[in-house]
MDAnalysis code that builds the backbone (N, CA, C; Angstrom):
import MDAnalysis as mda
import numpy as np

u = mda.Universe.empty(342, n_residues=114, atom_resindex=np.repeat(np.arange(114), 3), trajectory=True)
u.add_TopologyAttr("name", ["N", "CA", "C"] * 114)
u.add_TopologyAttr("resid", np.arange(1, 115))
u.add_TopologyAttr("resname", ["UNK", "UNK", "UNK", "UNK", "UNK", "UNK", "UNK", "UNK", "UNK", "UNK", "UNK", "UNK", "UNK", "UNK", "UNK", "UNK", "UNK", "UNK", "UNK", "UNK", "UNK", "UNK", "UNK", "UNK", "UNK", "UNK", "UNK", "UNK", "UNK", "UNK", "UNK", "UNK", "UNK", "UNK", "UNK", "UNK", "UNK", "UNK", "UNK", "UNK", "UNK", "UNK", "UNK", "UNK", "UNK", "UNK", "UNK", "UNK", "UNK", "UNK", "UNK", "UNK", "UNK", "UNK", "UNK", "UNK", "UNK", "UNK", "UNK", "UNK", "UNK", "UNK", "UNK", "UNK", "UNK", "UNK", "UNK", "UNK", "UNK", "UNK", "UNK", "UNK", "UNK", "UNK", "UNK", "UNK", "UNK", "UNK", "UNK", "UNK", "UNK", "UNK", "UNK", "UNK", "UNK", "UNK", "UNK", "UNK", "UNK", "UNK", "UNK", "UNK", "UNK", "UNK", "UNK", "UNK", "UNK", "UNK", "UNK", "UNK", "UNK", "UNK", "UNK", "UNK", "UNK", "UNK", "UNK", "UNK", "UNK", "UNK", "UNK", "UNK", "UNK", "UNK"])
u.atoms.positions = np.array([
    [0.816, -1.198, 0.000],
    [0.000, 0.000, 0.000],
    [0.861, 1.264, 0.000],
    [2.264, 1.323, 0.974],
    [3.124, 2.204, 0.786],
    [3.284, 2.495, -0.798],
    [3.812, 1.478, -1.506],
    [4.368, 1.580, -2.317],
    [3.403, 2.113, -3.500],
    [2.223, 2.164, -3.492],
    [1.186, 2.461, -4.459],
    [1.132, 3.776, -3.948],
    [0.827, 4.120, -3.032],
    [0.850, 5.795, -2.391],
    [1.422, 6.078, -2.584],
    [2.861, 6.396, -2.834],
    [4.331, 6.498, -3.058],
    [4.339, 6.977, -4.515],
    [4.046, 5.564, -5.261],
    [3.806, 5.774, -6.851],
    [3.139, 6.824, -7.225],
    [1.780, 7.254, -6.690],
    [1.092, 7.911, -6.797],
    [1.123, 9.061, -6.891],
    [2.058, 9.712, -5.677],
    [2.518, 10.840, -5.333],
    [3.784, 11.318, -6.275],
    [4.016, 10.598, -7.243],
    [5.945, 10.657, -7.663],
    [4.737, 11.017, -9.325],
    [4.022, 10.111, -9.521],
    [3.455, 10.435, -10.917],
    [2.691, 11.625, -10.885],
    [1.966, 11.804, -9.386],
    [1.162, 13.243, -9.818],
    [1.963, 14.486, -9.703],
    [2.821, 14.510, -9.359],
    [3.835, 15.525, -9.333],
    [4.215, 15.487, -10.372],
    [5.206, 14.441, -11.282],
    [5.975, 14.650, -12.883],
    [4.482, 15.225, -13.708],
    [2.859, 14.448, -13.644],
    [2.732, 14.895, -14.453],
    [2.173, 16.740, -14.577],
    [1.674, 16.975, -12.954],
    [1.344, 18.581, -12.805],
    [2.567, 19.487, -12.854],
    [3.419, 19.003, -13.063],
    [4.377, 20.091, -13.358],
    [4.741, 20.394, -14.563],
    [4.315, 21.973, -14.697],
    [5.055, 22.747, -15.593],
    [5.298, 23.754, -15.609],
    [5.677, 24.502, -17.173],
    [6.127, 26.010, -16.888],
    [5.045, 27.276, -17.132],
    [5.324, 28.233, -16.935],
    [4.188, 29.404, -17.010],
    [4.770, 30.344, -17.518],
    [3.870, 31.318, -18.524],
    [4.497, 32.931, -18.595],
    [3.357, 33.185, -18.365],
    [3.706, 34.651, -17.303],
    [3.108, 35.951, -16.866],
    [2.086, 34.833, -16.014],
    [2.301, 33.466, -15.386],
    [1.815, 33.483, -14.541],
    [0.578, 31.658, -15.511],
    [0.470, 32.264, -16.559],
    [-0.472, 31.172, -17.516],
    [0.773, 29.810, -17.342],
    [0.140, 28.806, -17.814],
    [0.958, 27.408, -18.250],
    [0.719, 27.821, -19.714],
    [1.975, 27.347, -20.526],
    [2.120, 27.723, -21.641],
    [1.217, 27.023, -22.735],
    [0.949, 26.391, -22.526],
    [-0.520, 25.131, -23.524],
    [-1.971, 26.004, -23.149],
    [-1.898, 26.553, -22.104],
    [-2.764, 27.546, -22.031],
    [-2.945, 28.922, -22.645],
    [-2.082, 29.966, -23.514],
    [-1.728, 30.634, -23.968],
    [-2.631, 31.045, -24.775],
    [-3.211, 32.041, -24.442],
    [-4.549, 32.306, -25.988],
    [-3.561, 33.576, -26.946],
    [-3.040, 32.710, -27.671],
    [-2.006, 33.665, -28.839],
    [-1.453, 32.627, -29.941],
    [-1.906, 33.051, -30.838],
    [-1.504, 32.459, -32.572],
    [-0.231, 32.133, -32.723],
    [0.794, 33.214, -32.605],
    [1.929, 33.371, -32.707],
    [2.949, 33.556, -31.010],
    [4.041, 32.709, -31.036],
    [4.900, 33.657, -29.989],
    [6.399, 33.233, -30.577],
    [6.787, 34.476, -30.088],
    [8.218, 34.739, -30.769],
    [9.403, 33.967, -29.361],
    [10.374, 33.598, -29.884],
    [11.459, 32.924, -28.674],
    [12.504, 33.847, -28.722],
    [12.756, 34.831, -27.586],
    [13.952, 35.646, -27.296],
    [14.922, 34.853, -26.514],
    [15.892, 34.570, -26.865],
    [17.326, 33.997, -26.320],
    [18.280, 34.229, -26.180],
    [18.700, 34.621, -25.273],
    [20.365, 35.353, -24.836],
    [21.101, 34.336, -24.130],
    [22.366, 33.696, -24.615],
    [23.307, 32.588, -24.057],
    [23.214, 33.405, -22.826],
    [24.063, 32.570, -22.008],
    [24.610, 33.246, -20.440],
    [25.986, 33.645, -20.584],
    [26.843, 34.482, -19.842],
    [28.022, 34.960, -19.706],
    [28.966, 33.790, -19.949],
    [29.115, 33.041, -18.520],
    [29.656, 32.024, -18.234],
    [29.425, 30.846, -18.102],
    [28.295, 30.765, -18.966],
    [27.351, 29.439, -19.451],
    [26.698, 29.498, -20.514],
    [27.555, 29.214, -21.982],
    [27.470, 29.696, -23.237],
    [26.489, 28.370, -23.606],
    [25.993, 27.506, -23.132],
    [25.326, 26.597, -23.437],
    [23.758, 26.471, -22.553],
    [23.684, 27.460, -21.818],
    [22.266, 27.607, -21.230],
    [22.020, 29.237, -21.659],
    [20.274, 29.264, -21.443],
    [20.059, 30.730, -22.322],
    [18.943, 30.738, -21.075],
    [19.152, 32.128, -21.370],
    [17.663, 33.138, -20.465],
    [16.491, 33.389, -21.519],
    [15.425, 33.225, -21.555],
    [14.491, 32.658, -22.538],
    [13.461, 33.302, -22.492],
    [13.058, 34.253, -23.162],
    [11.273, 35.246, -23.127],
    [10.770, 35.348, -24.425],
    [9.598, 34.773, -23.528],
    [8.879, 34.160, -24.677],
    [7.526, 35.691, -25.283],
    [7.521, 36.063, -26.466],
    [6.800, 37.256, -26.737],
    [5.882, 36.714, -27.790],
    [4.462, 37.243, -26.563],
    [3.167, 36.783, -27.432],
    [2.276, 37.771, -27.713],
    [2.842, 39.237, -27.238],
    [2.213, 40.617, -27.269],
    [1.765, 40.625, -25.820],
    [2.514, 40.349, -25.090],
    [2.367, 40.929, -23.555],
    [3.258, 41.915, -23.375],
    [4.289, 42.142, -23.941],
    [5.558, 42.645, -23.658],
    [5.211, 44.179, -24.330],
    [5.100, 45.478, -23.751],
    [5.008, 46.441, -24.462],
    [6.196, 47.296, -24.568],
    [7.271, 47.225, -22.741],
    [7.673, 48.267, -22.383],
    [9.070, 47.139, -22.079],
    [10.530, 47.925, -22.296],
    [11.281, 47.298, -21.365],
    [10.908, 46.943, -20.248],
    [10.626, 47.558, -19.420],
    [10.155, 46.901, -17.960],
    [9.125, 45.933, -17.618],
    [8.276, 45.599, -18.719],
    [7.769, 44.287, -19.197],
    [8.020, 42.797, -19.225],
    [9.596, 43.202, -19.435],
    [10.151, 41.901, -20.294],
    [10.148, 40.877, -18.571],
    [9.930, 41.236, -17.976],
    [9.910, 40.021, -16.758],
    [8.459, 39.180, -17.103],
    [7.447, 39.360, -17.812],
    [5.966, 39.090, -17.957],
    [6.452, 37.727, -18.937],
    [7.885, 37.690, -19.942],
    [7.810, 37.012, -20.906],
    [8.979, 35.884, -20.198],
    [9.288, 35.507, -19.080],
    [10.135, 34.770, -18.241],
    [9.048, 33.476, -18.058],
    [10.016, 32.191, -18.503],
    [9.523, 30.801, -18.305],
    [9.772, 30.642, -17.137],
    [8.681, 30.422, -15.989],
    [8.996, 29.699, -14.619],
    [8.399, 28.132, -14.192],
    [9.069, 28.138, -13.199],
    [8.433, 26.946, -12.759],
    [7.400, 26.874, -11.842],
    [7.141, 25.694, -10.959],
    [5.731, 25.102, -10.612],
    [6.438, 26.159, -9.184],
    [7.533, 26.322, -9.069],
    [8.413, 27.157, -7.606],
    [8.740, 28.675, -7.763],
    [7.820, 29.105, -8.801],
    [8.147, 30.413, -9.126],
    [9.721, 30.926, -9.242],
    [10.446, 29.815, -9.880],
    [11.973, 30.136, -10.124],
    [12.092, 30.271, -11.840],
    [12.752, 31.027, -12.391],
    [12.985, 31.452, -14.058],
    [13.851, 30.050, -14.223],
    [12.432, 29.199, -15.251],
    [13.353, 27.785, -15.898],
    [14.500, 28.003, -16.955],
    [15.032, 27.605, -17.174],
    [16.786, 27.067, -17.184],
    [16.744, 26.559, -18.550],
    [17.343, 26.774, -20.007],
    [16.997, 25.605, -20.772],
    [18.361, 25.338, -21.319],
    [18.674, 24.388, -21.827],
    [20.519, 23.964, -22.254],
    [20.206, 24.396, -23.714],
    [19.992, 25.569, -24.310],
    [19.996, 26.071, -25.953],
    [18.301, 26.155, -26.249],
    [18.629, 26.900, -27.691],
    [17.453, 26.923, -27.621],
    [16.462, 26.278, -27.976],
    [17.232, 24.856, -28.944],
    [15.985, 23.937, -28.954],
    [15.479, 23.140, -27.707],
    [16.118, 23.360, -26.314],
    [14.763, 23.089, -25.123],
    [14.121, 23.924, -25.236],
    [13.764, 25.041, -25.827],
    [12.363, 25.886, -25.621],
    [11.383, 25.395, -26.644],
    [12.075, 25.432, -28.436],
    [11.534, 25.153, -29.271],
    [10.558, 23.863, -28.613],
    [11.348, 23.010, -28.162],
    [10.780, 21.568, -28.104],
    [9.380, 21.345, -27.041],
    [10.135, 22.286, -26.098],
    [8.945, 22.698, -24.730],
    [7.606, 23.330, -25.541],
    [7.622, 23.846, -26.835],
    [6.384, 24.786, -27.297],
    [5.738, 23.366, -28.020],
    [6.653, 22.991, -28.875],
    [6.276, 21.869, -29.672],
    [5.307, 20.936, -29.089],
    [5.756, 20.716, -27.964],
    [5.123, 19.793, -26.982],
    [3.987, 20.304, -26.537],
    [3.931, 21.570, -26.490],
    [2.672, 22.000, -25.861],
    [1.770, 22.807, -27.288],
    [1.822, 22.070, -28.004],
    [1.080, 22.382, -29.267],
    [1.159, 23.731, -30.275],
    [2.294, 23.982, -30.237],
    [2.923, 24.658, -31.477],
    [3.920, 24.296, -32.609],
    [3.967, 24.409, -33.080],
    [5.552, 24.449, -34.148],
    [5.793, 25.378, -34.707],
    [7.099, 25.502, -35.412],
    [8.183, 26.389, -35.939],
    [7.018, 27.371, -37.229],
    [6.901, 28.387, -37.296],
    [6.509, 29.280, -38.284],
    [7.818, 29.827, -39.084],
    [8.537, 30.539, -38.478],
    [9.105, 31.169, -38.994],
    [10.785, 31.263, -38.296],
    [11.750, 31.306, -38.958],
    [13.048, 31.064, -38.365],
    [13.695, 32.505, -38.979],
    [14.346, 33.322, -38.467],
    [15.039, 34.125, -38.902],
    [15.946, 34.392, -38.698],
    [17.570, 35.365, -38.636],
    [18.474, 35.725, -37.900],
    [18.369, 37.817, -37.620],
    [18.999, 37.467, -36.646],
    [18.572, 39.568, -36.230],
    [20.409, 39.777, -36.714],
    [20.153, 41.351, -36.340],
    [21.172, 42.015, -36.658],
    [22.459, 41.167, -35.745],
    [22.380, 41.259, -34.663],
    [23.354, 40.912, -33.991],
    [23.432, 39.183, -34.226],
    [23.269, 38.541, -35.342],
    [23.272, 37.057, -35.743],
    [22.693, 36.271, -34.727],
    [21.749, 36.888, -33.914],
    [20.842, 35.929, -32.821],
    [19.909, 34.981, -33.758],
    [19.579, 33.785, -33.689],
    [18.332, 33.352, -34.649],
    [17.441, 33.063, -33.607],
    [16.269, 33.793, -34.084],
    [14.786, 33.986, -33.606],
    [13.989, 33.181, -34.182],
    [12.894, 32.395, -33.280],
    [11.894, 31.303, -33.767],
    [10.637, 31.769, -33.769],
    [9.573, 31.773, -34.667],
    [8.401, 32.249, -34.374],
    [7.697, 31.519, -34.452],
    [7.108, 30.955, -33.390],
    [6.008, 29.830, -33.230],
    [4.484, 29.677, -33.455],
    [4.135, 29.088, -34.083],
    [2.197, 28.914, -34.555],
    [1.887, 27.643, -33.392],
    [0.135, 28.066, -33.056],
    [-0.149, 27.238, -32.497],
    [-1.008, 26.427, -33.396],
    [-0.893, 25.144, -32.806],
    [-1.752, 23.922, -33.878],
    [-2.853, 24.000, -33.358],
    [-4.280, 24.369, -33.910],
    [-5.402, 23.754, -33.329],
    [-6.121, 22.519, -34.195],
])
């Protein structure tokens, strides 16, 4: 009986956990399009700080609204940027549009599947 309670508790946790912007879970998102902003880290050229823009974002001082968190209200972590791509994918979008910006960043613009 431990061990079924146990189970229980380990699966409902993996499966209620996920991430949020501005507070929504991202499969929840009422927006067509969202764009993936990605900046490597200083001293961790293989993890990126990640904001996600679905037209929430108006003002620099905004840009905290477009921060992936977790179920602990901590800014999630991704190793490049196809963990984000893949995180949208999963939650029912794919790739629209791929581009590169001035400063050779490449930007993803995501459609949602209905």
């Amino acid at each position: 009986m431990k061990n079924l309670l146990f189970l229980l508790i380990i699966l409902t946790s993996i499966f209620s956990y996920s991430q949020t912007v501005n507070g929504i879970p991202i499969s929840e998102l009422d927006a067509k399009y969202i764009r993936i902003n990605s900046v490597a880290k200083i001293l961790k050229p293989f993890q990126v700080k990640v904001f996600l823009d679905y037209g929430q974002i108006s003002r620099f001082k905004d840009i905290k609204k477009g921060k992936v968190m977790d179920d602990d209200g901590k800014m999630y972590v991704f190793n490049g940027t196809m963990g984000v791509v893949n995180l949208l994918v999963d939650n029912g979008y794919r790739i629209s549009h791929i581009y590169n910006s001035k400063d050779d960043s490449v930007n993803y613009v995501m459609e949602k599947i209905n």
